[in-house]
N, C-alpha and C positions, 0 to 999 in steps of 0.2 A: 473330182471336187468341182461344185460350180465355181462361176467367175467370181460372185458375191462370197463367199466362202475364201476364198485365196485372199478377197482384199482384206475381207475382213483380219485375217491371220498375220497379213503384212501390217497392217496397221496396228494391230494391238502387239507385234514384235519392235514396229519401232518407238512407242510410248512405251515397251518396258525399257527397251535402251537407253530413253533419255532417262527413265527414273530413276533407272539401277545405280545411278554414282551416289545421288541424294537417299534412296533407299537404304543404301550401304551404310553412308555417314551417319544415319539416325541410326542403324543397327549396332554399329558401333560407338555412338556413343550410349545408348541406352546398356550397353553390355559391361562398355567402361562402368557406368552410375553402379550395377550391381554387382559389380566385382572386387570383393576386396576381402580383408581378413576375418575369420569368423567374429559371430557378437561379441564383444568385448566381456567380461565377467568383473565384477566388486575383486578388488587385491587387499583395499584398504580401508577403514573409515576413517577420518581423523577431525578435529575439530582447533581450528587456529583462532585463539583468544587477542585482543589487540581491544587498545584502547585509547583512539583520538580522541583529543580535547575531555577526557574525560569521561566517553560516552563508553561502556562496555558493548565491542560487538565479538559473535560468537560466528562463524564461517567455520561449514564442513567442507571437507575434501574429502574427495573419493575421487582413489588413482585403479587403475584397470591393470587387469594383465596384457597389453598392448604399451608397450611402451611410449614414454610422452603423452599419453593421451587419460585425462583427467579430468574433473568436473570441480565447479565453486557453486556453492551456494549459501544465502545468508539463513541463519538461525537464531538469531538476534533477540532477546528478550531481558531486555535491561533491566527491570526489577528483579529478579530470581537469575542472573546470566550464571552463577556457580553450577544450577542443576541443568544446564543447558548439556554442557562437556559430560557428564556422564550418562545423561538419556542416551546420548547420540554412540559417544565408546565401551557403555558398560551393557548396554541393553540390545541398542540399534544395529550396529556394528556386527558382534555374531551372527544375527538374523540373516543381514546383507551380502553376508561373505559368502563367494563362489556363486551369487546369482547372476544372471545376465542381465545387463544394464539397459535394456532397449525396450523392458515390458515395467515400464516408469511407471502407468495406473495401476497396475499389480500388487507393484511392491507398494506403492503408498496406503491401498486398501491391506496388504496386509501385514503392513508395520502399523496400522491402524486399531486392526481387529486384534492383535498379537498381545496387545498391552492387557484386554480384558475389558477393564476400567478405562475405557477409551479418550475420553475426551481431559482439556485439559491446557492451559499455555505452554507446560514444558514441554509436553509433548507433542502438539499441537508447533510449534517452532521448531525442535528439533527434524520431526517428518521434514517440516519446507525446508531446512535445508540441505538434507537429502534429494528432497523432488528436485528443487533447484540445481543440483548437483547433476542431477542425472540427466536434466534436459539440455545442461552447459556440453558435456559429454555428447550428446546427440548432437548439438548445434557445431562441435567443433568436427563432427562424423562428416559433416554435412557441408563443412565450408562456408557456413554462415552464422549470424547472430541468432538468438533464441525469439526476437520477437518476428523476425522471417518466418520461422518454422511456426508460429503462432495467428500466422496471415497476413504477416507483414503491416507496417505504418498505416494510421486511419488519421494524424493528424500530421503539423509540419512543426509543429512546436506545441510548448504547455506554459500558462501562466503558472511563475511560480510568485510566494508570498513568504514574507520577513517575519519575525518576531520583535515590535518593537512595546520596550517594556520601560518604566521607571517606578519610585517610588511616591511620584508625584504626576500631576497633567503636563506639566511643560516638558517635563524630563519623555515622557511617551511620543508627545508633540514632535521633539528635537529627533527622537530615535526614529517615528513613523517620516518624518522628511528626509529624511538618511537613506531610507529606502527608498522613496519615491524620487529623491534625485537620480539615484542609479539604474531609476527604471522599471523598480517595480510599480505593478497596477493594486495590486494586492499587499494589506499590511495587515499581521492579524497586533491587535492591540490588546496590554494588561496592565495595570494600573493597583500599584499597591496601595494597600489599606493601612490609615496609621495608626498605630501601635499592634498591628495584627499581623499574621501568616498572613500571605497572599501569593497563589498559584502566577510562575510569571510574572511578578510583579515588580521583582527587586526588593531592595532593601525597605523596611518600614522605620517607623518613628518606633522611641521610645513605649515599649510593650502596658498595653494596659495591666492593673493591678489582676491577679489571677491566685488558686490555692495551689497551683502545680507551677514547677520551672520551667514548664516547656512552652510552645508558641501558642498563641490564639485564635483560634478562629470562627467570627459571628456572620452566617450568611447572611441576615438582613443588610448586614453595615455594608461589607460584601457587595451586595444587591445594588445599594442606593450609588456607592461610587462610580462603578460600573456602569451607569443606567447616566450619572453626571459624565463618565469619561468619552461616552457613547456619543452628546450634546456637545460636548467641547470638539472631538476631531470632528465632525459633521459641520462646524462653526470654521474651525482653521485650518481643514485638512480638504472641505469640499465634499463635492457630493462626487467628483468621479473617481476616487479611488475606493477600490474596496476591500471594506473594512469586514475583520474575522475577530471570534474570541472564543477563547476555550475554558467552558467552565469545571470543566474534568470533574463531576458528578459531587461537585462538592454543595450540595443542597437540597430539601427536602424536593421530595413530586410535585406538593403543589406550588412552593416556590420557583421550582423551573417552570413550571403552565405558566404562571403569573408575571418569570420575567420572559420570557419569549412573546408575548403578546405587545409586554410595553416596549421593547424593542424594534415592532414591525416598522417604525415609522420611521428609524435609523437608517433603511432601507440593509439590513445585514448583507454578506454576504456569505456568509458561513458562521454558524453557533454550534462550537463542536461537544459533543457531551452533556447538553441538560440533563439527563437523567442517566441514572446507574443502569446497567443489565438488569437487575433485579429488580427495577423498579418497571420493567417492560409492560405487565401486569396491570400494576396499577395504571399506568398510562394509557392501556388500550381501556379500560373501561369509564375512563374520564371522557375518551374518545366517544364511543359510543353512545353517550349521554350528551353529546353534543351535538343539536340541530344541525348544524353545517360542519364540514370537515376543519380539521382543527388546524393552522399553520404551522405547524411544528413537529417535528419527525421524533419517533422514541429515541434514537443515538445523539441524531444531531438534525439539524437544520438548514438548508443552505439554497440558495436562488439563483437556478441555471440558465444557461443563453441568454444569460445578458438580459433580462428581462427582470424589470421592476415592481413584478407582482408578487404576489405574498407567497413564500414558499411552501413544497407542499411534503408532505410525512416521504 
């Protein structure tokens, strides 16, 4: 063998001997990471019913045949929360049992496809909380939270916002400073209508005369308070906090067009709900018909990064 040849040999013998302790370690822990009990399998469905303050929520569990090891997910649908529990144990549940729990878009496409008549809130709640279930299951496989496995943190924090509500301006006024002493930047604000329903609003006055017993409710009147409750926190509340309101679809298409424009000038920061799902339709061909793009979104409406320009669909 030449000379160059032996160095060579010696050389590349003593760089594997420094590497071989570190080579080893990664080999062994990579052996560690894939080694452990076979895929976990569904043992159980269940769905646990509870009800803070009032608010119906619906959470499935699914526990596994590995022992201690189990998943939460929410399924929460508080209008309809009765048909939640049986979607999930009369229907979902069979399906689930004896699958492995690790092929999570699988099962969600075909507990999806399984119903026929697919879509739908009940069902459509029921799946998340399934999915949810089975990603919690993964993340505790895994030794971490589920938004790690998701790619981990994009921010360090989130503004959150208050609901403050009365059945008058001062009573909103008093609730939106309640919030903003403790900190929040964000108040979404509602203001009842007197003698009428009002979403969020609180209590009203003495109910206008009607041919039915039940509540009242006239969107214009609606409209015009809202539009004055708007001028009043912008007067006593300031221009840096910001102000949200949810009309939760209670008004004609074109009366939501008509109030989201008289609004821009409030500087919003969120109008949640002008118009209905059904009314999607009719809104994009309002759109359409309009020379420049229109500032307001089919769902909702809302002005990000902090920027003061008119928001946009």
């Amino acid at each position: 063998m030449k000379r160059r040849g032996i160095l060579q040999l010696a050389g590349a013998a003593g760089l594997l001997s420094l590497a071989s302790p570190r080579r080893s370690a990664a080999q062994a822990q990579a052996e560690r990471a894939v080694k452990g009990l076979p895929t976990p399998r569904i043992r159980d469905v269940s769905v646990i019913e509870t009800q803070p303050q009032g608010v119906r929520l619906s959470v499935v569990k699914i526990t596994t045949d590995q022992d201690g090891l189990y998943g939460y997910g929410c399924a929460t649908f508080t209008q309809r929360a009765d048909l939640v529990k049986p979607a999930v144990e009369k229907y979902l549940k069979p399906f689930l049992a004896g699958k492995a729990t690790d092929r999570i878009e699988d099962l969600w496409q075909s507990c999806y496809d399984s119903s026929y008549w697919r879509n739908g809130p009940v069902l459509n709640n029921a799946i998340s909380g399934v999915d949810q279930a089975l990603w919690d299951i993964k993340a505790r496989q895994a030794g971490m939270p589920v938004y790690q496995l998701a790619g981990g943190k994009c921010r360090e924090a989130v503004d959150c916002y208050g609901h403050a509500s009365g059945s008058d301006y001062p009573q909103v006024l008093e609730s939106a400073r309640q919030y903003m002493s403790r900190g929040f930047r964000h108040v979404r604000v509602q203001v009842g209508v007197p003698g009428q329903a009002a979403y969020g609003g609180g209590a009203s006055a003495a109910r206008v005369p009607a041919l039915h017993s039940g509540p009242v409710f006239e969107p214009a009147a609606y409209l015009r308070r809202t539009l004055k409750l708007f001028e009043v926190c912008r007067e006593k509340l300031g221009d840096e906090v910001e102000l949200l309101h949810d009309m939760h679809e209670r008004v004609l298409p074109n009366q939501a067009v008509q109030f989201c424009k008289d609004v821009e000038r409030f500087h919003m920061f969120f109008i949640e709900d002008p118009l209905a799902p059904e009314d999607i339709d009719y809104f994009r061909q309002i759109r359409s018909q309009c020379a420049t793009p229109s500032p307001w979104g089919s769902f909702s409406i809302a002005r990000t990064n902090g920027s003061r320009s008119s928001p946009t669909a």
